[in-house]
C-alpha atoms as an extended CHARMM CRD file, in Angstrom:
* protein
*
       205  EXT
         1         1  UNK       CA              0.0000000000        0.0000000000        0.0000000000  PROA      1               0.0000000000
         2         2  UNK       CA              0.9040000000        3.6200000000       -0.9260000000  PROA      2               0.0000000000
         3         3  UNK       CA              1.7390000000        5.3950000000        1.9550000000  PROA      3               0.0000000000
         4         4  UNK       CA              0.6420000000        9.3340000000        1.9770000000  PROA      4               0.0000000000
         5         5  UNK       CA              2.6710000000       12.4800000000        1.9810000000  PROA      5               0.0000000000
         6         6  UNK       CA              1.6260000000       12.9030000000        5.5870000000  PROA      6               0.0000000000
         7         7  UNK       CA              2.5530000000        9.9570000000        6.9270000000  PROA      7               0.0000000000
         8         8  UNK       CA              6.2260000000       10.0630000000        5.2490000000  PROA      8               0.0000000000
         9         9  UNK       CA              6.5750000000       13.7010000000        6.3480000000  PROA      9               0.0000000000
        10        10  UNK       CA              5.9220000000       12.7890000000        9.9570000000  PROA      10              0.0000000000
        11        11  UNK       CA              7.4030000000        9.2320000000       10.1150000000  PROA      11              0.0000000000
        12        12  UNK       CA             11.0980000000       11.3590000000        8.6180000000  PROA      12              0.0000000000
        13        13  UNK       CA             10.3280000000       14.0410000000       11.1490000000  PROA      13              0.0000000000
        14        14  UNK       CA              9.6490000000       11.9690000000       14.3850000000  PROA      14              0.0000000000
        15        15  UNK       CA             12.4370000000        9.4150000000       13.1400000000  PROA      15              0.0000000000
        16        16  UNK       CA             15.0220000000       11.9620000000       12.6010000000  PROA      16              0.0000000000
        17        17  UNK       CA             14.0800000000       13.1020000000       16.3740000000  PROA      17              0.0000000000
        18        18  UNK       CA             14.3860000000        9.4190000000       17.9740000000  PROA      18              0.0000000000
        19        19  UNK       CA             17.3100000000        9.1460000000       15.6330000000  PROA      19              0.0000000000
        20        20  UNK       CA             19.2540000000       11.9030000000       16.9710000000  PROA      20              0.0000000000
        21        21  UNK       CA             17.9260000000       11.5630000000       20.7200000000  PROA      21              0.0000000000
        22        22  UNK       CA             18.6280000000        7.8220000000       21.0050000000  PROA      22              0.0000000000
        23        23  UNK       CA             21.8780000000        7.6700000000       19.2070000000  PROA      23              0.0000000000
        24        24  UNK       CA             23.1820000000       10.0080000000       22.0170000000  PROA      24              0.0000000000
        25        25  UNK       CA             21.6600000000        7.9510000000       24.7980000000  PROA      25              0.0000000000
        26        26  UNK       CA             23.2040000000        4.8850000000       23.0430000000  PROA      26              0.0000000000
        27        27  UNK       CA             26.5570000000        6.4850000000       22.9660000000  PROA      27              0.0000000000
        28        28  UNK       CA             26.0110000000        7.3690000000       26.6240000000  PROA      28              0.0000000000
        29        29  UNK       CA             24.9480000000        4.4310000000       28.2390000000  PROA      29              0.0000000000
        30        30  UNK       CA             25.6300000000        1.2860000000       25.9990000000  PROA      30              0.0000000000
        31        31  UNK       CA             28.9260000000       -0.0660000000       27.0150000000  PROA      31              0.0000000000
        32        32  UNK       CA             31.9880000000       -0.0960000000       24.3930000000  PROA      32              0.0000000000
        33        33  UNK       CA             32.1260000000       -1.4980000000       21.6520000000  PROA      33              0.0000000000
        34        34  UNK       CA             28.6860000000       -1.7780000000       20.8420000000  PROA      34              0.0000000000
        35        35  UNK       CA             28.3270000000        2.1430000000       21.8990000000  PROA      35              0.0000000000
        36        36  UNK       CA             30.8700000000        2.8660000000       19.0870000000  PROA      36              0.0000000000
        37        37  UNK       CA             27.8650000000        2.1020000000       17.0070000000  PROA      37              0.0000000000
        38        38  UNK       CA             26.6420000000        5.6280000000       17.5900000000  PROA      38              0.0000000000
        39        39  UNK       CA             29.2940000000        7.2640000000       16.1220000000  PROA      39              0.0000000000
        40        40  UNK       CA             29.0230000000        5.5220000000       13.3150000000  PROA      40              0.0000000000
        41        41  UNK       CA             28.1560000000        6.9290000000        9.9180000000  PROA      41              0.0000000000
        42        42  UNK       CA             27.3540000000        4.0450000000        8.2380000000  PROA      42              0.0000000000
        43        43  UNK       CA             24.5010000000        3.3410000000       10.4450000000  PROA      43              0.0000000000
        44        44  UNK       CA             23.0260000000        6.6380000000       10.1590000000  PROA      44              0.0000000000
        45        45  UNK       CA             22.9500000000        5.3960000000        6.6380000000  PROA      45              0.0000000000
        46        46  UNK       CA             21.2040000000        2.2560000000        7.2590000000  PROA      46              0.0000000000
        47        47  UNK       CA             18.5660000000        4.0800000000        8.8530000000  PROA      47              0.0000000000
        48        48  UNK       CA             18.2290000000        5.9180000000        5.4290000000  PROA      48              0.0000000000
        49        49  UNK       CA             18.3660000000        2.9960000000        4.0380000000  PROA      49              0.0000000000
        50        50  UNK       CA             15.3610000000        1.7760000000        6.1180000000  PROA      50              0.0000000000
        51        51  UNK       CA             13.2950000000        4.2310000000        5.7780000000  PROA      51              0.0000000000
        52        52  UNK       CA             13.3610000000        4.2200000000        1.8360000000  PROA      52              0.0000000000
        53        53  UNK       CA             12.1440000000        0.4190000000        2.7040000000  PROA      53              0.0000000000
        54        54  UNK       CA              9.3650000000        1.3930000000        4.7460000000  PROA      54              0.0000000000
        55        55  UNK       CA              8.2780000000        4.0400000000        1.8310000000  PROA      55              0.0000000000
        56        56  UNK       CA              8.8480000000        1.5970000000       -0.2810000000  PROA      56              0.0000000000
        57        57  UNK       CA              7.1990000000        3.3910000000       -3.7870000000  PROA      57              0.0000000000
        58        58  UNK       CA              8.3600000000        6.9980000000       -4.9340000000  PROA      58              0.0000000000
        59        59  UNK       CA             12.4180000000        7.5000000000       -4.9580000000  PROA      59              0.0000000000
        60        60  UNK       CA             11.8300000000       11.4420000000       -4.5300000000  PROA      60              0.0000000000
        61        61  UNK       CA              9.4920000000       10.6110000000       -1.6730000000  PROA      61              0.0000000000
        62        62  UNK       CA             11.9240000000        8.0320000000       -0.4000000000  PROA      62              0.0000000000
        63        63  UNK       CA             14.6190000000       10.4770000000       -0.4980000000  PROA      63              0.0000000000
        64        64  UNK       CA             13.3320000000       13.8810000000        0.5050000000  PROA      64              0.0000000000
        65        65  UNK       CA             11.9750000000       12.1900000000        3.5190000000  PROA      65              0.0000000000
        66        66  UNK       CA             15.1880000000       10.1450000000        4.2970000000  PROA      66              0.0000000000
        67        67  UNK       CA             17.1810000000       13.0270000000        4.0210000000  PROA      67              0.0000000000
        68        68  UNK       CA             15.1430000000       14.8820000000        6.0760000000  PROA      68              0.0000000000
        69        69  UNK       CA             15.2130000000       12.2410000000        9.0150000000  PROA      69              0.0000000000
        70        70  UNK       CA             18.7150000000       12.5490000000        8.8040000000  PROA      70              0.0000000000
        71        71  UNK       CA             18.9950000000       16.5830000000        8.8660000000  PROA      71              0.0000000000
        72        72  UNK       CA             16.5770000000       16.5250000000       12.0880000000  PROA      72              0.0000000000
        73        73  UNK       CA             18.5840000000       13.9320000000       13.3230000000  PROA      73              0.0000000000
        74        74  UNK       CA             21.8170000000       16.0760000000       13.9260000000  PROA      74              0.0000000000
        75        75  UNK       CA             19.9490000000       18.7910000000       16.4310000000  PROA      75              0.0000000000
        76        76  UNK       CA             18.3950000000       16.1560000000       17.4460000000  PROA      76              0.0000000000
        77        77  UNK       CA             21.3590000000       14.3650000000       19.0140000000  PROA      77              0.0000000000
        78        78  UNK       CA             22.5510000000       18.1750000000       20.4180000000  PROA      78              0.0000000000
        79        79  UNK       CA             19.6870000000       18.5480000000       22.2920000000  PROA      79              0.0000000000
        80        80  UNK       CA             19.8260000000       15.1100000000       24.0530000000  PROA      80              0.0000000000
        81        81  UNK       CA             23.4270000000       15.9670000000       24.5970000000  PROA      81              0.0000000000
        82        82  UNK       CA             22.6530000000       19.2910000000       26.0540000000  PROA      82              0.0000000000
        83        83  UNK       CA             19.7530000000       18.2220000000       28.1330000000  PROA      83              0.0000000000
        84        84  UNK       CA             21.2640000000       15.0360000000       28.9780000000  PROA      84              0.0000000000
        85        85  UNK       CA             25.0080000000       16.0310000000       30.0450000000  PROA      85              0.0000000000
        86        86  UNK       CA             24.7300000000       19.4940000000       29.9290000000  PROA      86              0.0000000000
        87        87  UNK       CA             26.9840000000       20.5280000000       26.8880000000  PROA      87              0.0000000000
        88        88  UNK       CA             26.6810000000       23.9640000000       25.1220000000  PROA      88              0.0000000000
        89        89  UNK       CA             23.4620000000       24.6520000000       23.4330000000  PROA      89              0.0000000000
        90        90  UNK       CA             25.3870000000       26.6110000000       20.7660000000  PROA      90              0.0000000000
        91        91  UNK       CA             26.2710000000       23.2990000000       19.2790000000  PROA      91              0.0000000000
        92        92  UNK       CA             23.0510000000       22.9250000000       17.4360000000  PROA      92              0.0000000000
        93        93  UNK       CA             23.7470000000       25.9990000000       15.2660000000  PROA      93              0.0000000000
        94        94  UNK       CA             26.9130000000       25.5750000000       15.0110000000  PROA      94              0.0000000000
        95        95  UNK       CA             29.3490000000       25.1980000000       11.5410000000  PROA      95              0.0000000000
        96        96  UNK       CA             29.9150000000       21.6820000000       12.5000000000  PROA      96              0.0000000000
        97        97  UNK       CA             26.1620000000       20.5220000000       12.9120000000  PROA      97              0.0000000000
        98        98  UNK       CA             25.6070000000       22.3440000000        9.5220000000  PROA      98              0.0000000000
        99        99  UNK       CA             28.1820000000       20.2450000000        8.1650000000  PROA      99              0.0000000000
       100       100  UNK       CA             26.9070000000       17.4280000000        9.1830000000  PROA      100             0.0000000000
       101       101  UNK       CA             23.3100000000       18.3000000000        8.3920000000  PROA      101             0.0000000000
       102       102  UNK       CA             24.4690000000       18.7180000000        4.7130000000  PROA      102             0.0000000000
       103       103  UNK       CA             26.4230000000       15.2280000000        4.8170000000  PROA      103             0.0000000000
       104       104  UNK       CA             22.8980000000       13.6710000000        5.6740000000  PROA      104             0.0000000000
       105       105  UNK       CA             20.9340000000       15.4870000000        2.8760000000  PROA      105             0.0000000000
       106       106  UNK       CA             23.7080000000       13.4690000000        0.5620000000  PROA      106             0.0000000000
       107       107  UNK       CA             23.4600000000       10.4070000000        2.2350000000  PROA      107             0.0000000000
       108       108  UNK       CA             19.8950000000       10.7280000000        2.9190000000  PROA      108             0.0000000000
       109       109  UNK       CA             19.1130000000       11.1600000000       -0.9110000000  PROA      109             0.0000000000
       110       110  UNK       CA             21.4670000000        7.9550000000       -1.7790000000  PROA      110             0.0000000000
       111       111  UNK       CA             20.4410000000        5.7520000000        0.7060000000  PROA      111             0.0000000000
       112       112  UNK       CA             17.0200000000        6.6120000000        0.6020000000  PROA      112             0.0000000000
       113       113  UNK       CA             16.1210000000        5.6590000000       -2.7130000000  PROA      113             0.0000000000
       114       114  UNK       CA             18.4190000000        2.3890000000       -2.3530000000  PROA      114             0.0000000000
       115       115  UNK       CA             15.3240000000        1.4300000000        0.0730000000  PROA      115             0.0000000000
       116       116  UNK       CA             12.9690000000        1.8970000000       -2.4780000000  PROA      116             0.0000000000
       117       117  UNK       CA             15.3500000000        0.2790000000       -5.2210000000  PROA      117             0.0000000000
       118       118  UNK       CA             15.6080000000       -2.5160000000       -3.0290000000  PROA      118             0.0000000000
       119       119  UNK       CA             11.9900000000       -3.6440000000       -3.3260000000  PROA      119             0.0000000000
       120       120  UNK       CA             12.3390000000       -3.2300000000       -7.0510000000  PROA      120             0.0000000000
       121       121  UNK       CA             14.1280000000       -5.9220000000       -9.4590000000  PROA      121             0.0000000000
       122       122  UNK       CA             16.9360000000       -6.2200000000      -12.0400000000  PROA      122             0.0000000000
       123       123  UNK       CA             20.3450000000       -4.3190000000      -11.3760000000  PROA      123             0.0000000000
       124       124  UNK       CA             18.0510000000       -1.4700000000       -9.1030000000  PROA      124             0.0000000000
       125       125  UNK       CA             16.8100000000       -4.2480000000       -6.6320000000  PROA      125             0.0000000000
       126       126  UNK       CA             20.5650000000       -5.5120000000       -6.2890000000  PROA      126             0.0000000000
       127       127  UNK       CA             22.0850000000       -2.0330000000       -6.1370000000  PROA      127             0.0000000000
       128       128  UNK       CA             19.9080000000       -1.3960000000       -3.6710000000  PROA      128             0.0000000000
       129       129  UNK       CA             20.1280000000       -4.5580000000       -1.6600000000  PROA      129             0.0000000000
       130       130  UNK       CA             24.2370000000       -3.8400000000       -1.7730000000  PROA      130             0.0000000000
       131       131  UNK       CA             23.7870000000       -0.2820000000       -1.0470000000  PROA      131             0.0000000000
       132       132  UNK       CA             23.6310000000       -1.1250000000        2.9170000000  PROA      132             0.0000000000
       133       133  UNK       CA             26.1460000000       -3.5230000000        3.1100000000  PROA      133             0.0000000000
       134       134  UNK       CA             28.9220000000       -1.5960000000        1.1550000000  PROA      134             0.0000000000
       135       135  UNK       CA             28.5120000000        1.2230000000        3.1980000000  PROA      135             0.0000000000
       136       136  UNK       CA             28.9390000000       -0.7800000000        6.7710000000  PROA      136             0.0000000000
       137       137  UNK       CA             32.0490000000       -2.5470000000        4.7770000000  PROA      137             0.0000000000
       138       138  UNK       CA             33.6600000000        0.6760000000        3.7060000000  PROA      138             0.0000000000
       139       139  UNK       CA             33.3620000000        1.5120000000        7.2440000000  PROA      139             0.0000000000
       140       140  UNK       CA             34.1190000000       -1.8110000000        8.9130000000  PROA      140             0.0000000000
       141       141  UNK       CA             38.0190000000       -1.8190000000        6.2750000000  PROA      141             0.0000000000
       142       142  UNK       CA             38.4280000000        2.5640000000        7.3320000000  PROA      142             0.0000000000
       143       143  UNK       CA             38.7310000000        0.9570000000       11.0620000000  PROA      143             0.0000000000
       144       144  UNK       CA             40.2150000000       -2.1930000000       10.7680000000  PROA      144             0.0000000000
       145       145  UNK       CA             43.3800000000        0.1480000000        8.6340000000  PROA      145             0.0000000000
       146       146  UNK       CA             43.0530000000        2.5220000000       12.2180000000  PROA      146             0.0000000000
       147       147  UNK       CA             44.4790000000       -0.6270000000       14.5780000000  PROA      147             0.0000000000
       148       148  UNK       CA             48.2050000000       -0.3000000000       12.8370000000  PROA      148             0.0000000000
       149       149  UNK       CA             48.1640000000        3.4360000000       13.8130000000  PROA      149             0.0000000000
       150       150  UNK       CA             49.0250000000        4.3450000000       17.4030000000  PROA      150             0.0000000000
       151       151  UNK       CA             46.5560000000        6.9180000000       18.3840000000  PROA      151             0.0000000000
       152       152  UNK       CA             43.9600000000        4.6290000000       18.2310000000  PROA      152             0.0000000000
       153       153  UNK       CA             45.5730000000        0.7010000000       18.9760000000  PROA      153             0.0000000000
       154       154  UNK       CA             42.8490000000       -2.0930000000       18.7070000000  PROA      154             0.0000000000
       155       155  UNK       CA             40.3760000000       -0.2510000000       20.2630000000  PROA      155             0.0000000000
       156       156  UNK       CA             38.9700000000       -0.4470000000       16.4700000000  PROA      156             0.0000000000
       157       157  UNK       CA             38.9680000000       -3.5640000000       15.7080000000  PROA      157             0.0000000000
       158       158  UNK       CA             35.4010000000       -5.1260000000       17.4110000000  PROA      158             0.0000000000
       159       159  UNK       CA             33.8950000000       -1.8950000000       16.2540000000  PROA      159             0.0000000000
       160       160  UNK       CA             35.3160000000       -3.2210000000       12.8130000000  PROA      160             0.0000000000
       161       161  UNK       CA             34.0540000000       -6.7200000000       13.2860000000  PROA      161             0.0000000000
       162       162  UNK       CA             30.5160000000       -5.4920000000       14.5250000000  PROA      162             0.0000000000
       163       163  UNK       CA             30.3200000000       -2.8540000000       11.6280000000  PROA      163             0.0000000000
       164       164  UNK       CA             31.5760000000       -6.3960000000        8.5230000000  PROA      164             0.0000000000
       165       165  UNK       CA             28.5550000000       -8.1330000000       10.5720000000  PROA      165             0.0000000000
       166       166  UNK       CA             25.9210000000       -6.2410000000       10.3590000000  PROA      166             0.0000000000
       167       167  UNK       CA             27.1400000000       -5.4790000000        6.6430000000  PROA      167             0.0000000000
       168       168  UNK       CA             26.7320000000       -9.0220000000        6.0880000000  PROA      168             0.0000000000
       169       169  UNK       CA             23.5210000000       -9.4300000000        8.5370000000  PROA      169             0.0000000000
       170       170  UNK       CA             21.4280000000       -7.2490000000        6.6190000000  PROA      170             0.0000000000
       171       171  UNK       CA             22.0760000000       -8.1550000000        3.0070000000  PROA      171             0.0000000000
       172       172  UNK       CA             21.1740000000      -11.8360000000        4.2160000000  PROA      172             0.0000000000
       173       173  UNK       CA             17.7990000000      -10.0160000000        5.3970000000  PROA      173             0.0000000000
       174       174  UNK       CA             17.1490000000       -8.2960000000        3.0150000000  PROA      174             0.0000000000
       175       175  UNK       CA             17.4700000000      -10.5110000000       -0.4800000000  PROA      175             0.0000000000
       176       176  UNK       CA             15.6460000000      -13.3320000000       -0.5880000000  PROA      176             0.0000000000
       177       177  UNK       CA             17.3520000000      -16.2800000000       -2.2980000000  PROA      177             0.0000000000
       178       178  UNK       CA             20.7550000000      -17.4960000000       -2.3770000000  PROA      178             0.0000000000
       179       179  UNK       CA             22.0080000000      -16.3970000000       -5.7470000000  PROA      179             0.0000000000
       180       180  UNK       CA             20.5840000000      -12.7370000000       -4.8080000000  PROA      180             0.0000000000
       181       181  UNK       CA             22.7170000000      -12.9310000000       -1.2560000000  PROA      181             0.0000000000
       182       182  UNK       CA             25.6840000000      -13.9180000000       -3.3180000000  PROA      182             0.0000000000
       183       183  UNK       CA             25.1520000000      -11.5330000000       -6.0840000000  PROA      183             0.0000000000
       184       184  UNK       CA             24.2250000000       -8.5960000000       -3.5630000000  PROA      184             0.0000000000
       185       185  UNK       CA             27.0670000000       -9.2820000000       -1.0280000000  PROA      185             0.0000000000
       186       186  UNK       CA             30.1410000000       -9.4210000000       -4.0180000000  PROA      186             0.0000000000
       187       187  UNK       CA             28.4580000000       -5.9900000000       -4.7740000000  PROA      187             0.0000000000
       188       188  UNK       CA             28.6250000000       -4.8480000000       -1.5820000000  PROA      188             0.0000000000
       189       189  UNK       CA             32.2530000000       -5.7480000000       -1.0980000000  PROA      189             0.0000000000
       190       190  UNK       CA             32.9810000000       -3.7960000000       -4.7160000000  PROA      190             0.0000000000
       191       191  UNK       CA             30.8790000000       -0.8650000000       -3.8000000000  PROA      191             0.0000000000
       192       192  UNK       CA             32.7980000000       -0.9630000000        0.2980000000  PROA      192             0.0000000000
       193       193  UNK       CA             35.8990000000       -0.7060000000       -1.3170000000  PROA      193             0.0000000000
       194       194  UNK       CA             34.9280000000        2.4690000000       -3.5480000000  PROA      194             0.0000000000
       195       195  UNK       CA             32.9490000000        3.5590000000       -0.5150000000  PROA      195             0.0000000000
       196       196  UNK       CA             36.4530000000        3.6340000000        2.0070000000  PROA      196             0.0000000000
       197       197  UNK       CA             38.1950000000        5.3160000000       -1.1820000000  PROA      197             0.0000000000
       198       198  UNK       CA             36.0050000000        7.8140000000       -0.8390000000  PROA      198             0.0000000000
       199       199  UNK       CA             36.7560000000        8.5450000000        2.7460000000  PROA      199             0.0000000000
       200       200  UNK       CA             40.1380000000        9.0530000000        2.4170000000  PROA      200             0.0000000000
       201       201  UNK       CA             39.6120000000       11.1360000000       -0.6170000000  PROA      201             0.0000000000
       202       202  UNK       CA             36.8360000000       12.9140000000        1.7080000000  PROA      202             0.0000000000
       203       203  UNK       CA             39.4260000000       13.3120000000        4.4810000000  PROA      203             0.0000000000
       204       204  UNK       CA             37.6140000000       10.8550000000        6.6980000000  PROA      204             0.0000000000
       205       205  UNK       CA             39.5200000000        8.4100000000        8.5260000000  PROA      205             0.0000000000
């Protein structure tokens, strides 16, 4: 079923809030490494991702309304961080939130539509099935690389592991028959390694 404008305009505004708010708390309170998960881009991503699966039908709607999750995410997590632990309320208007607001319109847009590509078929449905996956890989190989430098040791490596699982984890949910999961997941690898390329090009990592 077709969902309405409404209900994708308030299901990205309300999600970008929990988003935000509960990412912080996660940070917070979840012990490491699982906690490291909130820092992580590439699950900000999934969440994209997700949401262009629950809109399922419409790639603008899919990713005007997963951007926007995203966007309201970022003040999102500044207020629970200012409520919560007290830090500057400045932060939510500041050049670095902005930043990062405009990094979720972009990954917003991509990821959004992968959702919707996702439930498609041909090369869309497996683009969009890989999308996920590559992203959590480029991630998972950016900070497995960080364990040979000193400032950060192993303290990257389970964050690594986690991130390669869950890359793996949800491409097995999300295709449906063996040859797709194969198909999907030597995408994903591909598409990870263009994806960490793009970090360092990017300056991230």
């Amino acid at each position: 079923m077709r969902l309405s404008g409404r209900k994708v305009a308030i299901g990205a505004v309300l999600g970008g809030f929990c988003l935000g708010f509960l990412d912080f708390m996660w940070i917070k309170f979840m012990p490491y490494p699982f906690a490291d998960l909130g820092n992580s881009m590439a699950v900000w991503a999934l969440a994209a991702f997700f949401f262009g699966w629950w809109v399922r039908d419409g790639w603008a709607r899919a990713a005007v309304g997963a951007a926007t999750m995203l966007v309201v995410g970022v003040p999102s997590y500044d207020l629970a961080a200012a409520l919560i632990q007290h830090d500057d309320w400045a932060v939510m208007w500041s050049v670095v939130t902005i930043v990062w607001m405009a990094l979720g319109v972009a990954a917003g847009i991509v990821f959004g539509i992968g959702g919707v590509w996702a439930h498609d078929s041909g090369w869309r449905r497996l683009a969009g099935i890989a999308l996920p996956g590559a992203v959590l890989f480029a991630e998972s190989i950016m900070l497995a690389r960080r364990i040979a430098n000193p400032s950060y040791g192993t303290d990257s490596l389970w964050p690594a592991l986690i991130d390669a699982a869950l890359g793996l984890l949800v491409v097995m949910l999300v295709a449906r028959r063996v040859r797709e999961r194969a198909a999907a997941l030597a995408l994903a690898a591909a598409l990870g390694v263009v994806g960490w390329v793009a970090f360092g090009i990017a300056g991230i990592g």
